[in-house]
C-alpha positions in Angstrom: 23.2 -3.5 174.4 25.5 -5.7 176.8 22.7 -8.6 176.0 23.9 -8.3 172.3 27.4 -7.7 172.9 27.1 -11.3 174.8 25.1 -12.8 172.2 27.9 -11.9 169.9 30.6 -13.3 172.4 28.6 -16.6 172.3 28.4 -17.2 168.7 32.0 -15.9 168.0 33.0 -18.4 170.6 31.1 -21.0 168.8 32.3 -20.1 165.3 36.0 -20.3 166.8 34.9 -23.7 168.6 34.0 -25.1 165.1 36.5 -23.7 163.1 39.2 -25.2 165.5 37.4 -28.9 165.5 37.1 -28.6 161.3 41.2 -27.6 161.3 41.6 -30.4 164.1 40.0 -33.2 161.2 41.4 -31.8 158.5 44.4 -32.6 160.2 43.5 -35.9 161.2 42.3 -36.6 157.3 45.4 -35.4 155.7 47.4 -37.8 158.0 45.1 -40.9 157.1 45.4 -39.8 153.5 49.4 -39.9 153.8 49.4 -42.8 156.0 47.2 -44.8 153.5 48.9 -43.3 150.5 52.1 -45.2 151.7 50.4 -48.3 152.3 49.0 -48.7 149.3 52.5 -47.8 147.2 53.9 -50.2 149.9 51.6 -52.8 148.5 51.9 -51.6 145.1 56.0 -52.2 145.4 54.8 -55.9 147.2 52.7 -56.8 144.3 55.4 -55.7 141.4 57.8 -57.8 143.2 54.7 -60.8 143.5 54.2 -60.9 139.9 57.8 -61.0 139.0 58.8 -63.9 141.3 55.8 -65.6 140.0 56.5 -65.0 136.2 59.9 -66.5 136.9 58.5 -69.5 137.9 56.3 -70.2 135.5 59.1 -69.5 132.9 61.7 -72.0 135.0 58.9 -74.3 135.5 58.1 -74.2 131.6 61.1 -74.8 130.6 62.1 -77.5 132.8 58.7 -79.2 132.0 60.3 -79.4 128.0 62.1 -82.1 128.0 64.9 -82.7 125.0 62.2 -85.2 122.7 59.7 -82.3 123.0 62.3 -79.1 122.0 62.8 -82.2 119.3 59.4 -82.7 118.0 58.8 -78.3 118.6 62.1 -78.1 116.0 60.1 -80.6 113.6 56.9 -78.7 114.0 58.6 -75.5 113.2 60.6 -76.6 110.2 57.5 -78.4 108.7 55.5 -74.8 109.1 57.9 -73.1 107.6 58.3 -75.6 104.9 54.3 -75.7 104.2 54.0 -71.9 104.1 56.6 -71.9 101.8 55.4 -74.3 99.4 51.5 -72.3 99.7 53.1 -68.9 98.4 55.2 -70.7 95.7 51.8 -71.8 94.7 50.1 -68.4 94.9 53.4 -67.1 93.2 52.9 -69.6 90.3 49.7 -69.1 89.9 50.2 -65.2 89.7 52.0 -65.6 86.7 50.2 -67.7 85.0 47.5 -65.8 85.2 49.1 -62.5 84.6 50.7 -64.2 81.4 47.3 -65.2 80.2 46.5 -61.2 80.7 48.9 -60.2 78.7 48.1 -62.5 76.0 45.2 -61.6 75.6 45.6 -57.5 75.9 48.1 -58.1 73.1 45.5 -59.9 71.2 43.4 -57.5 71.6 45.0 -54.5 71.2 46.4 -56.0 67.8 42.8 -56.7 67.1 41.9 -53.2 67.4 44.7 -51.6 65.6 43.6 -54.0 62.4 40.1 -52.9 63.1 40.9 -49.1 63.1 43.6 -49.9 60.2 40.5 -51.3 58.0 38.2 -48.8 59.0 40.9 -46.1 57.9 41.6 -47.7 54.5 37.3 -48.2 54.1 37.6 -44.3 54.3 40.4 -43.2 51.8 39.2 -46.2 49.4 35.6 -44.4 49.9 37.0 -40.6 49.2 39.1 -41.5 46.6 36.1 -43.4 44.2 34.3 -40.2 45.6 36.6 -38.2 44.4 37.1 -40.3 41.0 33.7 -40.2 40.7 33.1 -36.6 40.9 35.8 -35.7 38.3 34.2 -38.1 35.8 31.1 -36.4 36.1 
């Protein structure tokens, strides 16, 4: 029984050995997690400030690299775009109209067409009743 007892001691004292080292890293983990979690939003906030220092200076350096004959000749480039794009949808404008009149032309035409079709076709049919008709009181 006291063999048992002691056998029990043992691994209880073991268990509680263990348990404490596990708590001890867990410890020691959660401080390297916090202690890298600041460095890295330290270098986060180091790299925002990076890339806005460096975005300013390509924008001063851009614009000082423009000299006043090239904002010129940009101007002229502009206006000429504008002026070309213009003059393509007056073209496509033009020729939107010209083909919709056509379209209309020719649905009038048409449509007058089949109203003197349908016109003759209906006067075929009282001119054919009526000699029917004529005919069959003569007989």
């Amino acid at each position: 029984m006291l063999s048992v007892k002691e056998e029990l001691e043992q691994k209880y004292l073991h268990l509680s050995q263990v348990y404490e080292s596990e708590a001890k890293a867990k410890y020691q983990y959660l401080q390297q997690v916090e202690e890298l979690s600041t460095e890295v939003r330290e270098l986060r906030r180091e790299l925002s400030t990076y890339r806005r220092q460096h975005h300013l200076l390509r924008t001063r350096s851009i614009a000082e690299d423009d000299t006043e004959e090239i904002r010129k000749i940009k101007k002229v480039q502009s206006l000429c775009r504008g002026w070309l794009y213009r003059q393509r949808w007056k073209r496509i404008v033009e020729e939107y109209i010209r083909y919709a009149g056509h379209f209309r032309e020719r649905q009038s035409r048409e449509s007058r067409r089949n109203y003197l079709t349908k016109r003759n076709e209906s006067m075929k049919l009282i001119i054919k009743l009526f000699l029917h008709l004529v005919l069959h009181m003569l007989n």
